[in-house]
C-alpha positions as CSV (number, residue, x, y, z in Angstrom):
1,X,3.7,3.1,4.2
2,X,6.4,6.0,5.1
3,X,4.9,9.5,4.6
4,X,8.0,11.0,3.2
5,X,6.4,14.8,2.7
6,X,4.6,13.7,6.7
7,X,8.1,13.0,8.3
8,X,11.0,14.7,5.7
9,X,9.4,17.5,4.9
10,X,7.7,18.2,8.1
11,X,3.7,18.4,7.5
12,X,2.6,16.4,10.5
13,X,3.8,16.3,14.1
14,X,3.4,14.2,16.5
15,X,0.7,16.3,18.3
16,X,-1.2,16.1,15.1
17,X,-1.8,12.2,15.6
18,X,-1.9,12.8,19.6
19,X,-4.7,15.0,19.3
20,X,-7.6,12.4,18.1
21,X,-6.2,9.9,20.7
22,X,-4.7,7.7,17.8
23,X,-8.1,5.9,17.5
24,X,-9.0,5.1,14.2
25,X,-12.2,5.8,13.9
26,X,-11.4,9.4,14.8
27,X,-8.2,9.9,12.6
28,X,-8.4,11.8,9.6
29,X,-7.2,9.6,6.5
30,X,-3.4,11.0,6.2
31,X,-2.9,10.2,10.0
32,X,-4.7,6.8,10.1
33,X,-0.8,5.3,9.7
34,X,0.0,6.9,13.7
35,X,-3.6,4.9,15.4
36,X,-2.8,2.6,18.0
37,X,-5.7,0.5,17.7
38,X,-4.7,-1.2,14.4
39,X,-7.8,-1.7,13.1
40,X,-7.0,-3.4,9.8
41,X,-7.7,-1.9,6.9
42,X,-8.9,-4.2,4.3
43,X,-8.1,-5.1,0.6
44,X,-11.2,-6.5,-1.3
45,X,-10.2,-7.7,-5.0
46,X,-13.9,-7.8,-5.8
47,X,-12.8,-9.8,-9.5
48,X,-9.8,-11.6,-10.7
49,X,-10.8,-10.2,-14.5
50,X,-8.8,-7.0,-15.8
51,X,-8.3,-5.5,-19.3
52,X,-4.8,-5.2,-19.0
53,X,-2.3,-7.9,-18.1
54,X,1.1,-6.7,-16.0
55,X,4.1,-8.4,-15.3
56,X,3.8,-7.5,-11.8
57,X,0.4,-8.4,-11.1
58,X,0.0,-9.8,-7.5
59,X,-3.3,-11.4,-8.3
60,X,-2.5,-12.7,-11.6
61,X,-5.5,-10.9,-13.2
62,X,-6.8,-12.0,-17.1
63,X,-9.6,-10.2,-19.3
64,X,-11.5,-13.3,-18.1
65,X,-14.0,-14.1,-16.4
66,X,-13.5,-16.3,-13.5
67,X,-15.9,-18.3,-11.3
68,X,-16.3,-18.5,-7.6
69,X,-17.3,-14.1,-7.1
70,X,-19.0,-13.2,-4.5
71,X,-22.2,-11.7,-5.3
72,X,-23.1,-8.2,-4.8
73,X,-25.4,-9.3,-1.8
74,X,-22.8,-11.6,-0.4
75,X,-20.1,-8.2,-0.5
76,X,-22.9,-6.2,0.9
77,X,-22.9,-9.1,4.1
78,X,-19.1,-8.7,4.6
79,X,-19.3,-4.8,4.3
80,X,-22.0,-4.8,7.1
81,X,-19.5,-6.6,9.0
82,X,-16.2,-5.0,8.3
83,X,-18.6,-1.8,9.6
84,X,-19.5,-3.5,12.8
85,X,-15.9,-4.6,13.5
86,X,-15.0,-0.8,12.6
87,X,-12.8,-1.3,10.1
88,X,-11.8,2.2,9.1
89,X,-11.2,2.1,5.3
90,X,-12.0,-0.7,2.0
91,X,-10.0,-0.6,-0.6
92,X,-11.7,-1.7,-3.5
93,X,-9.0,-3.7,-5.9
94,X,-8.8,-6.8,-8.4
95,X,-7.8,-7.3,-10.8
96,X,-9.5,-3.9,-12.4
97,X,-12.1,-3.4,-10.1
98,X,-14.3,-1.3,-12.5
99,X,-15.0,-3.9,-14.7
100,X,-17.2,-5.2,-12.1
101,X,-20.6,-3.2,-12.7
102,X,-21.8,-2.8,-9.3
103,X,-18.5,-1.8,-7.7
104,X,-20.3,2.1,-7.4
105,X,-23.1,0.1,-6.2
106,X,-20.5,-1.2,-3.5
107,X,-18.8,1.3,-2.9
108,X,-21.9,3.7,-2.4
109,X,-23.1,1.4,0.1
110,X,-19.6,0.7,2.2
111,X,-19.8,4.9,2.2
112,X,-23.5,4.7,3.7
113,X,-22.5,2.1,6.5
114,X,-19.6,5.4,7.5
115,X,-16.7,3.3,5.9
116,X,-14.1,5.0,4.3
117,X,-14.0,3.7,0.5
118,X,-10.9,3.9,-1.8
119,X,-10.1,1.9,-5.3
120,X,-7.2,0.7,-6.5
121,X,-7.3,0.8,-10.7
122,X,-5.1,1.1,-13.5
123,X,-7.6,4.4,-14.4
124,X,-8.3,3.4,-18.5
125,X,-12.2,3.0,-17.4
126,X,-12.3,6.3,-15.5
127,X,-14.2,8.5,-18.7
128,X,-15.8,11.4,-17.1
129,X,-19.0,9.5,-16.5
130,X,-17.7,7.4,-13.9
131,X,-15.3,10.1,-12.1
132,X,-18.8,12.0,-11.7
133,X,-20.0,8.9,-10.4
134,X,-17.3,8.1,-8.0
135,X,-17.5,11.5,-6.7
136,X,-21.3,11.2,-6.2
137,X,-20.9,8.0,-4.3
138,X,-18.6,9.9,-1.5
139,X,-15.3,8.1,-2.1
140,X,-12.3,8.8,-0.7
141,X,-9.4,8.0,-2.9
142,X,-8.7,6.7,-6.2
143,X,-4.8,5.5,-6.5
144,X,-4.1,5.2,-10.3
145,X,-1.1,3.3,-11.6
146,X,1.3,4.3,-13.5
147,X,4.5,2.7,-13.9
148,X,7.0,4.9,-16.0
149,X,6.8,7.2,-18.8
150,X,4.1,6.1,-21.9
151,X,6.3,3.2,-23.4
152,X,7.9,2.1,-19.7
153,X,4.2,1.8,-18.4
154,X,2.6,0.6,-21.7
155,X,4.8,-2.2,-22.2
156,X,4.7,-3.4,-18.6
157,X,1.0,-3.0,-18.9
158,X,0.6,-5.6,-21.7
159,X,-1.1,-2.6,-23.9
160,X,-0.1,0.4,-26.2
161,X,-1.9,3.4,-25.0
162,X,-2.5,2.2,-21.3
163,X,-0.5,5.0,-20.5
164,X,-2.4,7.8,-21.8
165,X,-6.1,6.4,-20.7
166,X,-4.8,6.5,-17.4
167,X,-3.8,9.6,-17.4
168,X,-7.3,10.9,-18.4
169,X,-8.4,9.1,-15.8
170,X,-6.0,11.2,-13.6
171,X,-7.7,14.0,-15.2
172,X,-11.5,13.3,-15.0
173,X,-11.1,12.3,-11.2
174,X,-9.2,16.0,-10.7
175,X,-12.2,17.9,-13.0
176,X,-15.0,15.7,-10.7
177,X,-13.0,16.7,-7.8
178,X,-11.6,13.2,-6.4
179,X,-8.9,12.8,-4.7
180,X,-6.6,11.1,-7.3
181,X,-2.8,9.6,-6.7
182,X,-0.2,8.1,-8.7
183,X,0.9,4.2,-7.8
184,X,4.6,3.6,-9.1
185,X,6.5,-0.6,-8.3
186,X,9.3,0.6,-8.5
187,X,12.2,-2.3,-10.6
188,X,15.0,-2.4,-12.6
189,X,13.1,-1.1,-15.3
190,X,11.6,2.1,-14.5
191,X,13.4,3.4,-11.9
192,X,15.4,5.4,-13.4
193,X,12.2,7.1,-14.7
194,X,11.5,8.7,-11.3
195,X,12.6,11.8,-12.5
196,X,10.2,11.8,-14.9
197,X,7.4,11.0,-12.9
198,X,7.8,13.5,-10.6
199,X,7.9,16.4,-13.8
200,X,4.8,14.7,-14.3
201,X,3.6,15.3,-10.5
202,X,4.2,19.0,-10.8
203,X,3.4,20.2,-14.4
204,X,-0.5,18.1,-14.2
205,X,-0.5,19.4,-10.8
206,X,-1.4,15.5,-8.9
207,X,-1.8,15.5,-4.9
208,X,-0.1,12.2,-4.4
209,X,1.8,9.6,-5.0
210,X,3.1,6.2,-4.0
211,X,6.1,4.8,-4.7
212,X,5.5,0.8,-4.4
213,X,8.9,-1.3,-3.3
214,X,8.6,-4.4,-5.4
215,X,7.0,-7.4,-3.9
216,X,7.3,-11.4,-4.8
217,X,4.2,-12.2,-4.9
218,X,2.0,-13.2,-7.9
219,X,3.3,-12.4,-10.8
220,X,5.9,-10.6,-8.7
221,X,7.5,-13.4,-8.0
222,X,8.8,-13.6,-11.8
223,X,10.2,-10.3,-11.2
224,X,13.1,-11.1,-7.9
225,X,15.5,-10.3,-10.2
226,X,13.8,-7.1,-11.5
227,X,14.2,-5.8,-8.4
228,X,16.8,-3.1,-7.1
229,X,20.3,-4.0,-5.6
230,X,20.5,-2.7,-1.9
231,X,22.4,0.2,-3.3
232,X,20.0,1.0,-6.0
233,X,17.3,1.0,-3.3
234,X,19.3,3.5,-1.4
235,X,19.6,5.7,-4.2
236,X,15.9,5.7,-5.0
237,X,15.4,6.7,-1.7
238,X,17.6,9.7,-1.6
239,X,16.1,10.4,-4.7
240,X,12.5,10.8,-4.0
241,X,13.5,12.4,-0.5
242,X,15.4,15.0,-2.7
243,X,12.4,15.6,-5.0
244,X,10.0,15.8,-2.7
245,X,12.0,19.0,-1.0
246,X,12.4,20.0,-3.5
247,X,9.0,20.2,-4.8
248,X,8.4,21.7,-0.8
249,X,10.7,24.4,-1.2
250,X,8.9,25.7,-4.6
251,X,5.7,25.7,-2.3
252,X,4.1,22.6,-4.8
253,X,2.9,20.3,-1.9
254,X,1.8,17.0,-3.2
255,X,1.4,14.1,-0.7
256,X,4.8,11.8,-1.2
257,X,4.6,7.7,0.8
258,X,7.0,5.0,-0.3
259,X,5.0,1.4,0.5
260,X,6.2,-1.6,0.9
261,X,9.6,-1.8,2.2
262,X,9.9,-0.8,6.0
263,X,13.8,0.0,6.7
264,X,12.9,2.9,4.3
265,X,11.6,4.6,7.9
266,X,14.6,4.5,9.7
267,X,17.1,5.1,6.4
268,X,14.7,8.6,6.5
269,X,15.5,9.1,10.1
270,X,18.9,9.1,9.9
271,X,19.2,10.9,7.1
272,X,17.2,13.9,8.8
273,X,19.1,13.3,11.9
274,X,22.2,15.0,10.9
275,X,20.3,17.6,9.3
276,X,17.9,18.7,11.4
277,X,18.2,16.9,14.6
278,X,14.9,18.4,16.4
279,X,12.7,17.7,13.8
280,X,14.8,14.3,13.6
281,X,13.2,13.3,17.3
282,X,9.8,14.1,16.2
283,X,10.2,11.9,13.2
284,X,11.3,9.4,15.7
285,X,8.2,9.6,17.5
286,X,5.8,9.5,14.7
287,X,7.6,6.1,13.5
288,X,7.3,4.4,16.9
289,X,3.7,5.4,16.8
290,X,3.2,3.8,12.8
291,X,5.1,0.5,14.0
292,X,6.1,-0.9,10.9
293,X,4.9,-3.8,8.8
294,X,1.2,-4.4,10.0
295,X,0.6,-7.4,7.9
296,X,-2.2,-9.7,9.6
297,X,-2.6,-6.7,12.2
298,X,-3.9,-2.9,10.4
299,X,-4.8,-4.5,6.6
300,X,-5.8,-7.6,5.8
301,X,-7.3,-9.1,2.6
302,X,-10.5,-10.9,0.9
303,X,-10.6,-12.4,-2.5
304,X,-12.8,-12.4,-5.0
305,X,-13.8,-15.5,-3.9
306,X,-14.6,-14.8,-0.5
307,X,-10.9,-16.2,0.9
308,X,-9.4,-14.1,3.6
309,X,-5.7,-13.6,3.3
310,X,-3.1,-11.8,6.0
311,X,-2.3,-9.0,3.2
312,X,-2.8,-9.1,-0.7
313,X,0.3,-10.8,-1.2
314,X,-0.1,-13.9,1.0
315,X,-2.9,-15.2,-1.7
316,X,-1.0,-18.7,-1.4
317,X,-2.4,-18.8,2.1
318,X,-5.6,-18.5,3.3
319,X,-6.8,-18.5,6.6
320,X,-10.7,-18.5,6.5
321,X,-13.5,-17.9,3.6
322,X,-16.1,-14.9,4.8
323,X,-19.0,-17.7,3.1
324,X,-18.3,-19.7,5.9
325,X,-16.9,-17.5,8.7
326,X,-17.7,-13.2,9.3
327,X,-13.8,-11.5,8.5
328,X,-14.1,-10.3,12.3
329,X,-14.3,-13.6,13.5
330,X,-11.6,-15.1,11.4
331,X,-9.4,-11.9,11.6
332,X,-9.5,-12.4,15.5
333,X,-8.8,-16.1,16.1
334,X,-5.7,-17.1,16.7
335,X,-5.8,-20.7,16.0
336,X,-4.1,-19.7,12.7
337,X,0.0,-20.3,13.9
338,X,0.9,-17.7,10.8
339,X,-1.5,-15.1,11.8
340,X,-0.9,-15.7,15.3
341,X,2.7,-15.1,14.6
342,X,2.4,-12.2,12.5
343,X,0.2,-10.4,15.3
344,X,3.4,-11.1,17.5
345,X,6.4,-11.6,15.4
346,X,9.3,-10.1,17.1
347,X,10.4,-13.4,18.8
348,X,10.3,-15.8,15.9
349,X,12.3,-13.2,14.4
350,X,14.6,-13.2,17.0
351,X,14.7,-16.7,16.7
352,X,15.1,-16.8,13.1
353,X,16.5,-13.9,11.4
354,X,20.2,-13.4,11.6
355,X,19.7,-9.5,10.9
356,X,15.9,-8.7,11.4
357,X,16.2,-10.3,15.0
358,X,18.5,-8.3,16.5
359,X,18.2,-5.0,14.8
360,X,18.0,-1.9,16.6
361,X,14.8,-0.8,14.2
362,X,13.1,-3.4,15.1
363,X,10.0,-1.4,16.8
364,X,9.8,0.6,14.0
365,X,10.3,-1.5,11.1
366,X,8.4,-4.9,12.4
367,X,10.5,-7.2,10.4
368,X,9.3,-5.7,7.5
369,X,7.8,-8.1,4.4
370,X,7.9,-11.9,5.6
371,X,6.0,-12.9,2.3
372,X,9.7,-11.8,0.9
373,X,11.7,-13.5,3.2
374,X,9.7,-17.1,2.4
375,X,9.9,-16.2,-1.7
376,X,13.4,-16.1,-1.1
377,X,14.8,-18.3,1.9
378,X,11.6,-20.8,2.9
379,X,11.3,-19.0,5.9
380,X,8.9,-16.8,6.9
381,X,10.3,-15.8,10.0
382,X,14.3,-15.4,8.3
383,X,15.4,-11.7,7.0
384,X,13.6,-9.7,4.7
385,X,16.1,-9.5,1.9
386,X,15.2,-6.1,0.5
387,X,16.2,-4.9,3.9
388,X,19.2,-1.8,2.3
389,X,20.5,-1.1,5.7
390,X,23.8,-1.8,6.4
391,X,25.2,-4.2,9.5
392,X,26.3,-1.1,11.1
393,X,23.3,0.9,10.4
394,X,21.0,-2.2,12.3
395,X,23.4,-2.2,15.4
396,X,25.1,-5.1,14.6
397,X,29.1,-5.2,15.5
């Protein structure tokens, strides 16, 4: 996650994170990225079932039901724990979590046990009800997706007027007073939308948004060649970096993060660097403390079913179920080589990857997304190929 109005446009130092002592439990929510503790902030898809159906879907949600939940007691166990093992934010997800009737019931009691509680949603079941709800309950966050302007998003949704629910769900969080954010995967068909979403970000007057670098996962991993070339990807990058300043310099001050592909930290840095060279170092600073990719290290994920996962798009491989085993204990043993390895990565990738191995980003970017390398090349451990930087750019002669 790379805070491009944080580190381009200059609204957090590195005195900012400094100042709480980078422990989690004492960082506000916009500097959590900068602890050093790593506490992993963890994904629960409380249900597989959804009411829409997109192509990108990581958990390859249906409007069905589907067997195997866990029970609102049995998510009540694993929220006691994830509180005890001080685990500084859930993020409710599914499928749609909201079709699950107790997720306020969840969610009010993750909040009681001093958790910080965010949902994930495609926003059509937000009516004004539920955002008073939600904002009774004490969450923190509500990240809606949208995925391109009404016919983009509807027909990548599965549903004609998708678009337009969510966006009164943008609306009734705002009125409740939640804060509410945009979620945008970016591909080959919609990014040239970007524009359009960011009119949207200023004329409805929405704090954040993030912009989500496709992943193969689920079914993502239909979508490979969806996703940008290396030079398309550099573009998009310039392109919200642009807006955002934009946006800055007009004194509109939303909160700006790309997600999801890592080399988009140092691509920032240099492009800063020969512009403003001071606030360049400091930028430099704050990426060393984020550290990159923190799959299997700061979030982590549990199914529906109770399986516990390295991130939410390593649901082909599980590594412990939370019926049998608490998350803390699984989460912390290492008899797991892939979570093992993704704890310590950096030399299987130097054993491994021809690029990722030896690049000179390597402490910021943390070999970025290995569920990406193995969709594409078998290997885990081999280069992430959504990885835009050039040879040169890396280090490499």
């Amino acid at each position: 996650m790379i805070g491009i109005s944080k580190l381009y446009c200059g609204t957090v130092e590195p005195s900012d994170a400094l100042r709480y002592g980078r422990h989690s439990s004492r960082l506000p929510s916009h500097l959590l990225q900068f602890s050093k503790d790593k506490k992993p902030v963890v994904v629960w898809n409380i249900t597989r079932k959804c009411n829409l159906k997109c192509i990108h879907c990581y958990a390859q949600a249906d409007d069905k039901d589907f067997e195997g939940e866990l029970s609102t007691e049995e998510g009540k166990r694993l929220i006691d724990d994830l509180a005890a093992f001080k685990t500084p934010v859930i993020l409710f997800s599914g499928g749609e979590p909201l079709v699950r009737k107790d997720l306020p019931e969840l969610a009010e009691y993750a909040v009681s046990k001093g958790l910080r509680a965010v949902i994930s949603t495609n926003g059509t079941l937000i009516d004004m009800d539920m955002a008073k709800k939600l904002k009774e309950i004490g969450l923190s966050y509500v990240g809606i997706s949208i995925d391109g302007t009404e016919e983009t998003n509807d027909r990548f949704r599965g549903q004609q007027g998708a678009f337009k629910k969510a966006l009164e769900g943008v609306h009734n969080c705002m009125k409740a007073g939640i804060k509410v954010g945009l979620r945008f995967t970016i591909n080959k068909s919609n990014f040239r939308e970007i524009p359009a979403i960011f009119d949207l970000l200023e004329e409805e007057k929405i704090p954040r948004i993030c912009f989500y670098h496709l992943v193969y996962a689920g079914r993502g991993s239909d979508l490979i060649k969806q996703d940008l070339t290396h030079e398309e990807s550099r573009e998009t990058v310039d392109l919200i970096m642009d807006r955002t300043k934009q946006l800055y310099e007009k004194g509109i001050k939303p909160e700006v993060l790309t997600v999801d592909n890592h080399c988009d930290a140092p691509y920032l840095y240099m492009k800063l660097k020969g512009k403003e060279p001071e606030r360049a170092a400091e930028v430099l600073d704050l990426m060393k403390m984020n550290g990159g990719n923190s799959t299997g290290v700061g979030i982590g994920c549990v199914s529906w079913d109770g399986t516990v996962h390295p991130d939410q798009f390593w649901r082909h491989y599980t590594i412990g179920n939370i019926r049998e085993r608490p998350f803390s204990e699984i989460w912390t043993d290492l008899s797991d080589n892939l979570l093992a390895g993704l704890k310590d990565r950096k030399p299987l990738l130097k054993e491994n990857a021809k690029r990722c191995g030896q690049c000179k980003w390597l402490d910021i970017c943390n070999g970025n997304f290995r569920v990406r390398a193995e969709a594409v090349y078998g290997n885990v451990w081999a280069d992430d190929p959504a990885c835009y930087l050039t040879d040169e750019e890396i280090g490499l002669e």
